[in-house]
N, C-alpha and C positions, 0 to 999 in steps of 0.2 A: 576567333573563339569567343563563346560565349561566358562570361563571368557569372557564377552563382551571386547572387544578392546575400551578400551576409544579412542574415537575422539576430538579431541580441539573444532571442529566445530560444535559439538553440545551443544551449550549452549542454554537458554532463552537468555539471554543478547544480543544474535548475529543474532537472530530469533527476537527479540523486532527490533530490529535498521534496520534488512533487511527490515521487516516489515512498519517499519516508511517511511524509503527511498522510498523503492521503490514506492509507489505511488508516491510521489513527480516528482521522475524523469521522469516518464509515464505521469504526464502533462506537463512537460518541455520539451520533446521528443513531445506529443500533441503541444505546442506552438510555436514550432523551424519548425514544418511543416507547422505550419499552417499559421497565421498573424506576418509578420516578421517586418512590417512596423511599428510597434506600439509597446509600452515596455508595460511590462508584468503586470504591473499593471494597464495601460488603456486594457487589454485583459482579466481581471479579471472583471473591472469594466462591460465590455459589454459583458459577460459571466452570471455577474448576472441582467442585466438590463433583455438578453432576455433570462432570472427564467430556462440558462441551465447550471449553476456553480454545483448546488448539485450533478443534470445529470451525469457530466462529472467528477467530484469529485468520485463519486459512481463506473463508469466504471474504474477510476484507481484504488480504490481499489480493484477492481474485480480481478485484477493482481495479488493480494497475494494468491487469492485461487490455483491459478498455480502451485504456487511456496510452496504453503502448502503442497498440495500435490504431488509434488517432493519430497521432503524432508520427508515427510510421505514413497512416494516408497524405499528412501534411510537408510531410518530406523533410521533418527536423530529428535526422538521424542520432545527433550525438544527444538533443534531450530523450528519445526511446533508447538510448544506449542506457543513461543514467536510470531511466525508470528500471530498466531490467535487470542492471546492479544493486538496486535499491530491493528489487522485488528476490532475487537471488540470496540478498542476505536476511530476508524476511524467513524466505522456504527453508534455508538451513537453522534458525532458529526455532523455526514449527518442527524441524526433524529432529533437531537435539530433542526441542521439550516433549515429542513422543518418545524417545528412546527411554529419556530420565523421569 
């Protein structure tokens, strides 16, 4: 029988945290193009006045689907595990903050 080669890089823990970030930095990367003149907290504010924060919340997470399935073609299951628990608890916080 053939042994799979452990990889270091495939954790959940490393797949949770890719997970968490990367959206993050894909609005920061979204706000470094966009309105430079303003801090990021009046860009938030006028992000949710005109009701497009979840919007654009939503489209960064969309980013993990990329990279899940990267890491799906690379065969490091348990970090596409962590990414789609990471991305899981992104989507029920966009659902809450549509509800409320």
């Amino acid at each position: 029988m053939h042994r799979r080669r452990v990889n270091r890089f495939d954790n959940t823990g490393i797949g949770f945290l890719v997970g968490f970030i990367l959206p993050v930095l894909v609005f920061t990367f979204v706000y470094l193009i966009g309105k430079k003149d303003i801090s990021i907290l009046e860009y938030i504010n006028s992000l949710q006045q005109l009701n497009v924060l979840v919007k654009l919340g939503s489209l960064c997470v969309f980013v993990n689907s990329a990279v899940f399935m990267g890491f799906i073609k690379l065969k490091y299951e348990k970090t596409a595990r962590g990414i789609l628990g990471a991305t899981i608890i992104y989507a029920f916080v966009i659902l809450i903050s549509i509800a409320f």
